[in-house]
C-alpha positions as CSV (number, residue, x, y, z in Angstrom):
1,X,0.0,0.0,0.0
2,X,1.3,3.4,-0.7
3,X,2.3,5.5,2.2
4,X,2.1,8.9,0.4
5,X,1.3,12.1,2.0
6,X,-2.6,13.1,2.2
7,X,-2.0,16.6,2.3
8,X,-3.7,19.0,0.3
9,X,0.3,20.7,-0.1
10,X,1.6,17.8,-1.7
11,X,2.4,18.3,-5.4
12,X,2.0,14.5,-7.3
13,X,3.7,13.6,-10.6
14,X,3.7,10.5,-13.1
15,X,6.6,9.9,-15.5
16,X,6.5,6.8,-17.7
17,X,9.2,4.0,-17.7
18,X,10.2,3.9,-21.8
19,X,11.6,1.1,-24.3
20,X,14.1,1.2,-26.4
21,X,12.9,0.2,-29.8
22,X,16.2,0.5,-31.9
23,X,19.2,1.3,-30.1
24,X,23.0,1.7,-31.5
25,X,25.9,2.2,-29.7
26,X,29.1,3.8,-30.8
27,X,32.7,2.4,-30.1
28,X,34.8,3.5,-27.2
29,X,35.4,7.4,-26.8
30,X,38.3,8.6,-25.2
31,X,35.7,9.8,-22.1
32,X,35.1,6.8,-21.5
33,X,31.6,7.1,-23.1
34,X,29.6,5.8,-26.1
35,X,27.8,8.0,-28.6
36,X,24.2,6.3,-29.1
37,X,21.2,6.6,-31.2
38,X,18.2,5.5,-29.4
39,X,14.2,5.2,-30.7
40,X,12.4,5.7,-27.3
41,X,9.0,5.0,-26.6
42,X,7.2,6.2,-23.3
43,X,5.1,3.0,-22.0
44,X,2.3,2.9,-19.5
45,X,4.3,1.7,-16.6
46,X,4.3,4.6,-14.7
47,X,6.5,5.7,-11.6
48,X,4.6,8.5,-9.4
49,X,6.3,10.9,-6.9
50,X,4.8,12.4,-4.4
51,X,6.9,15.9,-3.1
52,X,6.0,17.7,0.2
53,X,7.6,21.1,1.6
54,X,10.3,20.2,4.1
55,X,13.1,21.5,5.8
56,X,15.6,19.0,4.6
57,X,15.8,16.7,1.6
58,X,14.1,13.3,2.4
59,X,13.0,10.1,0.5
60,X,10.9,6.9,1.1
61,X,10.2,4.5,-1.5
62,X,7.7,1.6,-1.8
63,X,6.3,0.5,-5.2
64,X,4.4,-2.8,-6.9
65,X,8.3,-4.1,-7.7
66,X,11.2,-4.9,-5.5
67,X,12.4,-1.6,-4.2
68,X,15.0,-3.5,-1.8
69,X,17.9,-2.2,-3.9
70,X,17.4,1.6,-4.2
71,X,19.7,3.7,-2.7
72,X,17.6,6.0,-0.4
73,X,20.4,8.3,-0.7
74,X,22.1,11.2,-3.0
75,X,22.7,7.9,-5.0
76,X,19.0,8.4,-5.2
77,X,18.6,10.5,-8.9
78,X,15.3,12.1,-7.9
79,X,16.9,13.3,-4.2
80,X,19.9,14.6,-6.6
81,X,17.1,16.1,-8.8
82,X,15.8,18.2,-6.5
83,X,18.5,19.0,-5.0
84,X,19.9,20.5,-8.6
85,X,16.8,22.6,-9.1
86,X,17.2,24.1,-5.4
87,X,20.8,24.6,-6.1
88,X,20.0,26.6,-8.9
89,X,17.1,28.4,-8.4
90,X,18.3,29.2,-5.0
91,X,15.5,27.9,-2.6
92,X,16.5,27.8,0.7
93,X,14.0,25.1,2.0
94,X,14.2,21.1,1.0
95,X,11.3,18.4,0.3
96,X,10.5,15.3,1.2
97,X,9.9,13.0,-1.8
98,X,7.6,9.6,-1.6
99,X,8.1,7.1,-4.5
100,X,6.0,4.8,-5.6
101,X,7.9,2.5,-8.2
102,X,5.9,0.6,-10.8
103,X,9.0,0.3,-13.4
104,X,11.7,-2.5,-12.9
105,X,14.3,-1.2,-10.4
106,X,18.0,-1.7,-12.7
107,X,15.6,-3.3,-15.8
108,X,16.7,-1.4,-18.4
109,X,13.6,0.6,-18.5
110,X,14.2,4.3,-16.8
111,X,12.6,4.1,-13.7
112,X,15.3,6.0,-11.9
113,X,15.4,8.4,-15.0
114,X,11.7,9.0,-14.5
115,X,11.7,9.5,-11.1
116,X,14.5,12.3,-11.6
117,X,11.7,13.9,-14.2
118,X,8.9,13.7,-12.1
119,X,10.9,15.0,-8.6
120,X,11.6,17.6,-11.1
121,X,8.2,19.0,-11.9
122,X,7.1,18.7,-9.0
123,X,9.6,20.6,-6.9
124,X,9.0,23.0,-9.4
125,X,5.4,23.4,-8.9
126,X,5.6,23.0,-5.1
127,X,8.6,25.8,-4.7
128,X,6.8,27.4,-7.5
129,X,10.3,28.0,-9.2
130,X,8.6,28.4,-12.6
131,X,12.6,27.7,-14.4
132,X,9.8,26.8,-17.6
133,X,10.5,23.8,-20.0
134,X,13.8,24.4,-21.4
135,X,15.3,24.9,-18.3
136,X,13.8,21.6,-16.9
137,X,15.6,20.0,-19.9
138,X,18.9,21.5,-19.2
139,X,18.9,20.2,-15.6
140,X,17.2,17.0,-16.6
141,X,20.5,16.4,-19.0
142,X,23.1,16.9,-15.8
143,X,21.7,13.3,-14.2
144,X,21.6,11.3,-17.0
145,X,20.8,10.4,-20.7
146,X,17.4,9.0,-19.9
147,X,16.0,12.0,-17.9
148,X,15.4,14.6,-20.2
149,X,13.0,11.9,-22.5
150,X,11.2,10.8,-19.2
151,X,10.1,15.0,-19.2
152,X,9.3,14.9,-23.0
153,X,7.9,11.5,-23.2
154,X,5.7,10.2,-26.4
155,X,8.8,9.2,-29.1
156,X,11.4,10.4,-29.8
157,X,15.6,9.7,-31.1
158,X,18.4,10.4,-28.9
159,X,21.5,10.8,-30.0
160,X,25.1,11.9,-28.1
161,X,25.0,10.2,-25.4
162,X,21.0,9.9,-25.5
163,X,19.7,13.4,-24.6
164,X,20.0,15.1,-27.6
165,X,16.3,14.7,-28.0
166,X,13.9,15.1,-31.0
167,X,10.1,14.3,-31.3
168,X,9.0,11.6,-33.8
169,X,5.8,11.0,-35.2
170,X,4.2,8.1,-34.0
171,X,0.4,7.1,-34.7
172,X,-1.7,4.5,-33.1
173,X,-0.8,2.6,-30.2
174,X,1.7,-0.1,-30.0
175,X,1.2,-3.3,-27.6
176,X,3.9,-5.0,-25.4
177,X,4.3,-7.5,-22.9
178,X,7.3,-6.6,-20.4
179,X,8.8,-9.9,-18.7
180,X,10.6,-8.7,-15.5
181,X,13.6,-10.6,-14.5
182,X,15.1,-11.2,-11.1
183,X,17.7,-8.6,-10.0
184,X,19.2,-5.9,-11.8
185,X,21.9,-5.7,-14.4
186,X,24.7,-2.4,-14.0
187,X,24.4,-0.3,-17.4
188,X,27.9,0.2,-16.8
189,X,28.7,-3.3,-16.2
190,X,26.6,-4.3,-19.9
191,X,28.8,-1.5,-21.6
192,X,31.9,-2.9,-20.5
193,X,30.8,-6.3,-21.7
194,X,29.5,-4.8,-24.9
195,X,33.3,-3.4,-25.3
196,X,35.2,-6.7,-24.8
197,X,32.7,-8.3,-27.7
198,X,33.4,-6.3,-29.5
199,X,37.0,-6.5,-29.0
200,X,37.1,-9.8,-28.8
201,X,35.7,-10.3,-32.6
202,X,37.9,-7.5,-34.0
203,X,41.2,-9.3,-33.0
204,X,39.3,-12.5,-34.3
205,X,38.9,-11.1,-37.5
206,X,34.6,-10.6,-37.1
207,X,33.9,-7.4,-36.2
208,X,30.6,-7.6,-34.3
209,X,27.6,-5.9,-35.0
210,X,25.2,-6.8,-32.2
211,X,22.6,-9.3,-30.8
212,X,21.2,-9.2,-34.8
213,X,23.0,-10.2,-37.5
214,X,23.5,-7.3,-40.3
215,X,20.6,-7.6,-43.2
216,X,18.1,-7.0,-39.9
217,X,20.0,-3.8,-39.0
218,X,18.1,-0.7,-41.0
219,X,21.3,1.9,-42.0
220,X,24.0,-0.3,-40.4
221,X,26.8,1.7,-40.5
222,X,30.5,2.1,-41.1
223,X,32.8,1.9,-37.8
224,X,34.0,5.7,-38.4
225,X,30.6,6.7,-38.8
226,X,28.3,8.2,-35.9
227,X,25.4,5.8,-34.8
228,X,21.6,6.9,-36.4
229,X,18.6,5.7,-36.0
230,X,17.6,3.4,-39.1
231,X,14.9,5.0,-41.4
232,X,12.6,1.5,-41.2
233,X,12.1,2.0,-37.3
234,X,11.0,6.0,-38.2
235,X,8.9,4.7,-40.8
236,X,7.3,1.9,-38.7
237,X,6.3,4.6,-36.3
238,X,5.1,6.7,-37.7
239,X,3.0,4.3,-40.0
240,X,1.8,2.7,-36.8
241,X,2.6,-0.6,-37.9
242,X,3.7,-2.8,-35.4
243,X,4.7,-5.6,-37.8
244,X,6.7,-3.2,-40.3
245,X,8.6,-2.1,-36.4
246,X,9.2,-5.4,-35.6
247,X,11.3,-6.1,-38.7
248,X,13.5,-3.8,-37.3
249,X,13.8,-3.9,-33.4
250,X,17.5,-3.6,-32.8
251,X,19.4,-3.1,-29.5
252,X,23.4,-3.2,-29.6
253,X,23.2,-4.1,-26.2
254,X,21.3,-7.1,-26.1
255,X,24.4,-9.1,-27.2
256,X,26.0,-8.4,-24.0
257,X,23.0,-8.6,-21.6
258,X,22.8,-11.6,-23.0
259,X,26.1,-12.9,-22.6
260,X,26.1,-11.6,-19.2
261,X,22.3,-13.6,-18.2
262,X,22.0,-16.3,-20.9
263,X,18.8,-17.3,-19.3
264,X,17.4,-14.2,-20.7
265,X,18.0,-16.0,-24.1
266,X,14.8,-18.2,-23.0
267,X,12.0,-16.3,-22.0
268,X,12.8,-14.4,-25.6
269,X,12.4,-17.6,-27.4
270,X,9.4,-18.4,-25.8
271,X,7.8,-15.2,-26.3
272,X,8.4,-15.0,-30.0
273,X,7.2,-19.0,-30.5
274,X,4.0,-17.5,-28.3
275,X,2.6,-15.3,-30.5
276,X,4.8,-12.0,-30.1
277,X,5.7,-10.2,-33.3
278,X,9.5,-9.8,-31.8
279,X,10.9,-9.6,-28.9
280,X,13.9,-7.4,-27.4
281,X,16.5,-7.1,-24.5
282,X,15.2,-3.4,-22.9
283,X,18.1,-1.0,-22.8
284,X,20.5,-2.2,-21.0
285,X,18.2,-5.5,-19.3
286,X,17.7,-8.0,-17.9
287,X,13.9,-6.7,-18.9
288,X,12.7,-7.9,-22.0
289,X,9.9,-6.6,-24.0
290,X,7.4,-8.3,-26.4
291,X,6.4,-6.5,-29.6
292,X,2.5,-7.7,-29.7
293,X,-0.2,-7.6,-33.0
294,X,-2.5,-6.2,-31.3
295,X,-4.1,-5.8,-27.8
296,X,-5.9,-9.5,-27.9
297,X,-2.4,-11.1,-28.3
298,X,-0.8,-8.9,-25.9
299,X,-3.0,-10.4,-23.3
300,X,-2.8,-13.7,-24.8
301,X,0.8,-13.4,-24.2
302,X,0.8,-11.8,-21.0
303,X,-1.1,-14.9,-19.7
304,X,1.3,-17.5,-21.5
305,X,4.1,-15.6,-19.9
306,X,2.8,-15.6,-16.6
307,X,2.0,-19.5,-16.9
308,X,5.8,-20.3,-17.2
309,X,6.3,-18.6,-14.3
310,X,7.8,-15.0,-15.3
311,X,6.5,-11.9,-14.3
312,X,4.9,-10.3,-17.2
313,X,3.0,-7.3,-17.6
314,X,0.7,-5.3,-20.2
315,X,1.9,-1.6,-21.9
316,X,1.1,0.1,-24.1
317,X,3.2,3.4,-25.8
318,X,3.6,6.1,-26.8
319,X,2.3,7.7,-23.6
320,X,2.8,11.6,-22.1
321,X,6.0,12.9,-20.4
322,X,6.2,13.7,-16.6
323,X,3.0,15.3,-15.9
324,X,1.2,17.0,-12.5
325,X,-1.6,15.1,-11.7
C-alpha cells in the first residue's frame, strides 16, 4: 500500500518508464563514453512521486516491484534532482519525496530516469520556481541520458549520449508485454561487456555488430561513422505498424545482456514461439519486451508468460511525459 502524503500541499507527478525500440551504440570514446542513437518510446508503466515542503531533503520509497535495492540516498537520482533545481534556483528550504515504483528497479527501462523527471516538476510546482520547460531539460540532462525523454515522453531519437532529444511521429498505439527478470543488471557493467565483444571479434577477424545479425539492422553503419537511428524504425512509427517495427527492433546491447544472463535467451524464445511479433532485450536489461499484434495477443501473451512462471506485464506506448496530476 502506498504511504504517500494526504496533504492538500503535496504536489504529485507521473513519468513513464520507456523502451528502447532500436538502439545503436558507438565504439569507445576517449571519455570513456559511447555516442548512441536511441528510438524511445514512453510505455504505461508509470512511476509517481509524491513531493511535500520540508526543511531538509528526504525520501521513502515503496512500489508494486522490488524496491529492496534503491539507494535511499544522494545515490537516489530524484533526491539529486531536487536538490539540482534548489541549487540553482536558489531555494533555501528542502522536500521530502515519496516514490511509488511501478517500473523494474536496474531493468533497463528508466525508472530511476523517470523519477529524476517527475521530482523535477514537482519541486517546481511545489517551490513554485517556474525555471519553464527548457530549463527543466537543461537540468534533466546533468543526471543522466534518460532524464530529459522521461520529461518529454511520447517518441522520440536520442543521440550523443541519449539526450539530444527530437520528437517523432508516432500514430496508433503499440502493444507490449514486459517480462521482468530477477535482479538488476549495472548499465555500466553491460557496456563494459559490450566493449570486450566487441574487442574480442575485431582481433578475431569478425567485427561484431550486435545481438542481430547485419541484413536485420536498418542503416547499419561504417565503424567511423556516428550511430543513427535506421529509417525502417521512423517509418514503422510513424505508419503505426507494429509488424513493419518489428522487422527492425535492434538493440546493440542485447548481445552483452545476453552474454552476461544467458537465461534471458529463454524467456525471448518463448515469447516470440508464443505469438509475439518480436521480442527485445530493454536498454541495457535484464527486462525484455514483447512487440505484440494487437491488444488480444498482448493479453494472450501476458497470460502465456505468466503460466511459465515469469512476471509479465501489459503496456502500451507512446504515452505523455512527466505530468502533475
Amino acid at each position: 500500500m502506498v504511504t504517500a502524503p494526504l496533504r492538500s500541499d503535496a504536489v504529485r507527478v507521473r513519468a513513464p518508464g520507456k523502451l528502447n525500440v532500436y538502439f545503436e551504440v558507438g565504439p569507445l570514446l576517449d571519455d570513456g563514453y559511447h555516442a548512441v542513437a536511441s528510438a524511445y518510446q514512453a510505455v504505461s508503466l508509470f512511476e509517481e512521486v509524491w513531493a511535500v515542503a520540508a526543511d531538509d531533503f528526504r525520501l521513502e520509497v515503496t512500489g508494486s516491484v522490488d524496491v529492496s535495492a534503491v539507494p535511499l540516498d544522494d545515490r537516489n537520482l530524484a533526491l539529486r534532482a531536487a536538490r539540482i533545481l534548489a541549487q540553482h534556483t536558489g531555494y533555501e528550504g528542502g522536500v521530502h519525496l515519496t516514490v511509488d515504483k511501478h517500473v523494474p528497479v536496474a531493468g533497463g527501462m528508466g525508472g530511476g530516469s523517470a523519477d529524476a523527471a517527475a521530482a523535477l516538476v514537482a519541486c517546481d510546482a511545489l517551490w513554485r520556481t517556474d525555471v519553464g520547460s527548457a530549463e527543466l531539460h537543461r537540468l534533466a540532462a546533468r543526471l543522466g541520458a534518460d532524464v530529459p525523454f522521461a520529461l518529454m515522453g511520447g517518441t522520440a531519437v536520442g543521440l550523443g549520449r541519449g539526450d539530444r532529444l527530437s520528437p517523432a511521429l508516432a500514430t496508433g498505439r503499440f502493444e507490449w508485454v514486459i517480462a521482468l527478470a530477477d535482479g538488476g543488471l549495472s548499465t555500466p557493467a553491460v557496456y563494459s561487456e559490450l566493449d570486450r565483444l566487441r574487442a574480442r571479434a575485431v582481433s578475431a577477424g569478425h567485427p561484431s555488430t550486435g545481438a542481430i545479425p547485419l541484413d536485420r539492422i536498418s542503416g547499419a553503419r561504417d565503424d567511423d561513422a556516428d550511430p543513427a537511428v535506421g529509417t525502417g524504425v521512423l517509418h514503422a512509427l510513424r505508419a503505426g505498424d507494429p509488424e513493419e517495427l518489428a522487422a527492425h527492433l535492434h538493440n546493440d546491447l542485447q548481445e552483452a545482456t545476453l552474454s552476461l544472463r544467458p537465461e534471458l535467451s529463454d524467456v525471448l524464445e518463448l515469447g516470440e514461439r508464443s505469438g509475439a511479433l518480436a521480442g527485445i532485450v530493454s536498454g541495457s536489461g535484464p527486462t525484455t519486451a514483447f512487440l505484440a499484434e494487437d491488444l488480444e495477443s498482448a493479453l494472450e501473451l501476458q497470460v502465456t508468460l505468466s503460466a511459465a512462471g515469469y512476471t509479465a506485464l501489459h503496456a502500451h506506448g507512446p504515452v505523455p511525459g512527466a505530468r502533475l496530476i
